[in-house]
N, C-alpha and C positions, 0 to 999 in steps of 0.2 A: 601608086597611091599611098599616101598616107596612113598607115593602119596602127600605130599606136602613141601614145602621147609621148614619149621623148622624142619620136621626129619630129614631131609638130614645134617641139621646144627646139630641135635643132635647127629646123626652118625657119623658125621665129630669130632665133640670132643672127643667122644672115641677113636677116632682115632691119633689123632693132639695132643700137637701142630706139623706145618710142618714148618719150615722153610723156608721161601718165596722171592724171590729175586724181589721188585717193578720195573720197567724201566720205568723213568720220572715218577715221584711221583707227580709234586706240582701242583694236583687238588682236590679241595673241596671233591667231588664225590670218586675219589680215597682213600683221609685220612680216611673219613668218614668209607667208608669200612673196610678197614685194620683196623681200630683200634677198630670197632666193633668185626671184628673176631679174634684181639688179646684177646680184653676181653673176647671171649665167650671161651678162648685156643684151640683156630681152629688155628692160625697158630703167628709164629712168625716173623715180617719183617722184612728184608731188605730194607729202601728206599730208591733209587739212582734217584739223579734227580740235581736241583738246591736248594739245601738244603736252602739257603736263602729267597726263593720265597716260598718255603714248610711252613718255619718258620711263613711268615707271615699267612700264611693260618691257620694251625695249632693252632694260636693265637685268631686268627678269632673263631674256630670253639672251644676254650678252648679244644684244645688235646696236651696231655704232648705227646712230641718226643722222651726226655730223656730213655725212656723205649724201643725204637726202634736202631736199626746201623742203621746209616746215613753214606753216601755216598756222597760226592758235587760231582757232575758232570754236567755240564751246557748245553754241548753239547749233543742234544738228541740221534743222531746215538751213539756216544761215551758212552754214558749209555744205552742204549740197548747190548752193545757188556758186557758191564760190568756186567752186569744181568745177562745174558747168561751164561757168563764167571763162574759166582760164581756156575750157576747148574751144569756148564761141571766141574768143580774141585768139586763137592759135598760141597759147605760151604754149597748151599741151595740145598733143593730138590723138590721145585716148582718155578713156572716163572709165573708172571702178566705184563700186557700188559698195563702202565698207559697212562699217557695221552701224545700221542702218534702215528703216523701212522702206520696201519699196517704191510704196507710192510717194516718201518723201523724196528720192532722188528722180522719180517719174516726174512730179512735178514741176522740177526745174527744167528736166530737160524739156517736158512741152510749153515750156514758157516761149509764148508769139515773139518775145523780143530778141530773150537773150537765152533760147535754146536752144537747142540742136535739130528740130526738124527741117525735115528737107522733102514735107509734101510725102511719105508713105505713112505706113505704119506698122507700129512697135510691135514687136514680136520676139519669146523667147524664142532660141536654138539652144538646145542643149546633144552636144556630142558624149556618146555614151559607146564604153568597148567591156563588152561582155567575156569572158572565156573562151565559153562553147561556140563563138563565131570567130572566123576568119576578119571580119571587116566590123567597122565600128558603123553604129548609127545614130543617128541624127533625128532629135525626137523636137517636136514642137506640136502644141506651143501648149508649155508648161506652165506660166507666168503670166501672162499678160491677160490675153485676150479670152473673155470667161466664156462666153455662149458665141464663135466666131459664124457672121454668113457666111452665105456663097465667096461675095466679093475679097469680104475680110481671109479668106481662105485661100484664094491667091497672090494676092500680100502675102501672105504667112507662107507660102510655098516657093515663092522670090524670096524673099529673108533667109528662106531655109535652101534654095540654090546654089546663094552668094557665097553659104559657110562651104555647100558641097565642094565648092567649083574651088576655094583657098588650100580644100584639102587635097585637090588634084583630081576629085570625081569629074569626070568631064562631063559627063550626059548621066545625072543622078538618076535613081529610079524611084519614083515619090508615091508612096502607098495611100490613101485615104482611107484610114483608120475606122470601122465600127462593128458591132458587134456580132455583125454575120457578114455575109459576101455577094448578099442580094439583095435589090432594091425594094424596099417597103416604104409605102404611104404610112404604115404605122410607126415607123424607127425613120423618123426627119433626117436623122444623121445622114445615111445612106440615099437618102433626095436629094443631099444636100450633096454625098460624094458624087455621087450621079451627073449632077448640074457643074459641079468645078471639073469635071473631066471633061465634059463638052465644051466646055469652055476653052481645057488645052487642043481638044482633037480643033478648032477651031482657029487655032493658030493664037492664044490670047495666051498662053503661058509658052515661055521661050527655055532654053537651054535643059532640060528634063524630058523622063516619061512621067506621064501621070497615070497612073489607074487607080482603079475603084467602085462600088467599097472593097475592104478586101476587112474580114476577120485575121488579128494581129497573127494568130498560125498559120494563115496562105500567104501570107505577106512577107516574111521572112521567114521559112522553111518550103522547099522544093518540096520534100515532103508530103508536108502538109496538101500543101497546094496540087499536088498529081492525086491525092486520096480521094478531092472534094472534087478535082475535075474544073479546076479553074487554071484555064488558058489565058497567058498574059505579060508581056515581056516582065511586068513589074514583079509576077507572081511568086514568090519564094526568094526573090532576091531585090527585095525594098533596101534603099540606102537610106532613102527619110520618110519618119513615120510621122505624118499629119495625124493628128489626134480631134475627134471631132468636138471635144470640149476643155475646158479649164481642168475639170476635177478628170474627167479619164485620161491625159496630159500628166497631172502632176503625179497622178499615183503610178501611172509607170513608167516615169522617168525615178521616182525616189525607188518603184519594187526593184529595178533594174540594177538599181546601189545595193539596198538593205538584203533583199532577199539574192541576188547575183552576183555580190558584189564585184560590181562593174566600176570602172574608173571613169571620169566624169567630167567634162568640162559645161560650161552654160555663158553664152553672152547673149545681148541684146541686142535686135538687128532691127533697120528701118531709120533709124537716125542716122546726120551725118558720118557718124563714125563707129565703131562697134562700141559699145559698152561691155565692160567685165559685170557680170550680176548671178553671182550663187546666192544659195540659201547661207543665212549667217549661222547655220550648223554645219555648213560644208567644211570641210577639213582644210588645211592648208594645202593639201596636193591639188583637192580639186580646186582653189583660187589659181595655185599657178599653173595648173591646165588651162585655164578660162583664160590667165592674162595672155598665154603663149599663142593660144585658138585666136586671140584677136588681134594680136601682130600680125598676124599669119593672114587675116582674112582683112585687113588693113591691107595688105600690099594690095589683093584681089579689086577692093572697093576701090583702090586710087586709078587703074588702069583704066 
């Protein structure tokens, strides 16, 4: 298995180059990336942005552009529809999220005509590798989906499979994430973990274990989990942590950075192809984590 970001990037080269379509290019952090993962022939870009404002950046940071397609495009929605554009006609066959709102490149891609769905849906994956652990984990869903059902939580759990299965996880072990490790009418979350495990013991979710709920300490610490007396393959060794909301999601996937600092990648699973989509604070390592994680789980989706 896979266990920390330079394989993934070495994997990715075997793999790559991909052709990448940028939407708004002209940030530091953004260049920086891309043109790390050109040189490593992880992928080939696309940059569409304000190719003028790039230029100076670009200059700034000594990266030759000449070796990139360039795109002028000033207006940001306008280059998001363009980016898109190029993965729905295959010039490229990956999409990055530069610098940029999310809902404006969200937007294009669920455009009916000329987007990228393929009948699921969107969900972040975010791969996160900690220190103090042996194995990296896989937290969703950070981004997207703010208050998810039942339904919407098996969606998010195949999303968060696909990334397992590109890292070499064969049979991930998927936690459902809340606040304690027992079912309460009072804490919906845990109704809710309840209801999507019956659902996998049922034969409706494929390739994983699912359990749950499990409090984040029984869920990744054996520990933990022999203290409380919770029995359960997934129990103390969770690969991916289903988060039962938007905001308990996003805070710890960032506490996992700020407060662990943990190395980080994030794409966007459920559309045709992966998308690269960090935070526009993310660093340049964690862009090119993200673009390497979606070479990577590009080959998986193509099989």
């Amino acid at each position: 298995m896979i266990k920390i970001f330079k394989e993934i990037a070495e994997k990715a080269k075997e793999i790559g180059p991909k052709t990448m379509a940028v939407a708004v290019c002209q940030d530091e952090d953004i260049l920086k990336s891309v043109s790390y993962a050109y040189e490593k022939q992880i992928v080939n870009p696309i940059l569409i942005g304000d190719i003028e404002e790039t230029r100076k950046i670009a200059r700034k940071l000594k990266i030759d552009l000449e070796k990139f397609e360039l795109i002028d495009i000033k207006d940001k929605v306008e280059a998001c529809k363009i980016a898109v554009k190029a993965v729905h006609e295959k010039k490229a066959t990956m999409l990055m999220k530069g610098f940029v709102d999310t809902s404006l490149i969200l937007r294009a891609v669920l455009d009916k005509e000329k987007g990228l769905m393929d009948g699921g849906l969107i969900s972040h994956v975010g791969v996160v590798a900690v220190r103090v652990f042996d194995r990296p984990f896989i937290v969703t869903d950070s981004a997207m989906n703010i208050a998810p059902g039942v339904n919407d939580k098996v969606h998010i759990i195949e999303n968060a499979v696909k990334v397992a299965h590109g890292l070499g996880i064969e049979k991930p072990k998927v936690a459902m994430l809340c606040a304690v490790e027992k079912v309460s009418k009072k804490m919906p979350a845990t109704v809710q973990a309840k209801e999507v495990v019956e659902i996998y013991e049922r034969g409706g979710i494929k390739g994983c274990i699912v359990g749950g709920p499990f409090a984040l300490d029984n869920a990744v610490s054996i520990e933990a989990a022999k203290h409380k007396g919770v029995n359960h393959p997934v129990a103390g060794n969770a690969d991916v942590l289903v988060a039962p909301n938007i905001e308990s999601g996003n805070i710890l996937n960032k506490s996992m950075e700020y407060f662990g600092e943990a190395k980080k990648a994030g794409i966007m699973m459920g559309a045709k192809t992966p998308i690269v989509l960090t935070s526009r604070a993310s660093s340049d390592e964690a862009k090119f984590n993200s673009i390497a994680l979606a070479v990577l789980v590009s080959k998986t989706m193509d099989m």
